[in-house]
C-alpha positions, 0 to 999 in steps of 0.5 A: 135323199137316201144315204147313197145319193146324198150332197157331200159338203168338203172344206177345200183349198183353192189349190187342189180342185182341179181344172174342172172344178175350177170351171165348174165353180166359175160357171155357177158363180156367173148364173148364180150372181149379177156383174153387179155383185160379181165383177164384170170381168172377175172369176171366182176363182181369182178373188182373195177367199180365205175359205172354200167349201164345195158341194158335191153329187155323185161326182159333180160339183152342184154348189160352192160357198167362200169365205173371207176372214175380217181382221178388225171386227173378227166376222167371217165375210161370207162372200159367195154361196151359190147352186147350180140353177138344176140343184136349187130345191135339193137342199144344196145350199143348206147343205152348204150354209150347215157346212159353213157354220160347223166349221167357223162358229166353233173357231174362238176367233170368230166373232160371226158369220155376215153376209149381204143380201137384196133389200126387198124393199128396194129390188123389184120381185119377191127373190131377196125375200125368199133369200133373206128367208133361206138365211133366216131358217138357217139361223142368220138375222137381219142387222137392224143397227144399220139401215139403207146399206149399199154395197158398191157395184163391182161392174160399174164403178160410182153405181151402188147396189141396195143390201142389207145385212144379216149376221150369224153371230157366235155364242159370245156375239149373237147380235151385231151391235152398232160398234160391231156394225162399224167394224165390219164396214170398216174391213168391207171397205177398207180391205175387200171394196177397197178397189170398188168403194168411191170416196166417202162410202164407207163414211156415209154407211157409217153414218147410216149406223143407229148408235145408242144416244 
């Protein structure tokens, strides 16, 4: 892209977009995910992000990423990251992920960025490998403390949804260890899945943590 056409990636309040950016958030936030990850009568723009960065071309909006800050373990949760289905390919979401991680690492306070992704090894088609892909070349690692995560589903209550999670860690947290692991589940599930999450999720993802003997 020359200078002239180039993505701008701006930190935003939810508070100043304006009616159109709303719908335009919402609309690639519903193409991007399935109910399952997005709540079947939920909009984007209702949910409790603490941050929020938009993509912009030319005066359209191609993409969006939020974020939600994690008390406990000290993460970045990020929620959502989504491009239009016309903008994938144009460096958009990297655009977005650079955005992201400029922003948030150089906060003290943070321990990392985590985030939820398919497992490829239980979701039919190659996709979530493309997308764990797409993390891996911006820097994030696939969590190895904890295997055959789930997230809860957001459409159907008592379904779960087969993830893994990847972590962008800080300078002084570069890898999330057991006891960050725990933590971090710990805010998803007693904060952000508090609604979605049946009784005994969060033991039963605890218990999936390899602690050292």
């Amino acid at each position: 892209m020359s200078g002239r056409d180039r993505v701008l990636v701006r930190r935003r309040e939810w508070a100043g977009l304006d009616e159109d950016e709303v719908r335009r958030v919402d609309a690639v936030w519903a193409e991007a995910f399935p109910p399952s990850e997005r709540g079947e009568r939920d909009t984007v723009a209702t949910r409790s992000s603490d941050l929020l960065w938009t993509a912009h071309l030319g005066g359209e909006l191609l993409g969006f990423a939020t974020g939600v800050r994690l008390p406990e373990s000290g993460a970045l949760y990020l929620e959502y990251l989504a491009v239009s289905a016309s903008s994938r390919g144009s460096g958009t979401g990297g655009a977005l992920l650079e955005a992201v991680a400029e922003d948030v690492l150089g906060d003290p306070g943070v321990t990392g960025i985590v985030l939820e992704v398919e497992d490829p090894a239980r979701t039919p088609g190659d996709l979530a490998a493309r997308r764990i892909g797409f993390y891996e070349r911006w820097g994030a690692r696939v969590v190895t403390a904890i295997s055959g995560y789930e997230m809860p589903d957001l459409a159907e209550h008592g379904q779960r949804v087969p993830m893994v999670l990847l972590w962008r860690g800080g300078v002084a947290q570069p890898v999330l260890e057991a006891d960050g692991v725990v933590l971090v589940l710990r805010d998803l599930y007693l904060g952000y899945y508090a609604h979605a999450a049946e009784a005994g999720h969060l033991a039963e993802m605890v218990g999936l943590v390899d602690r050292p003997a």
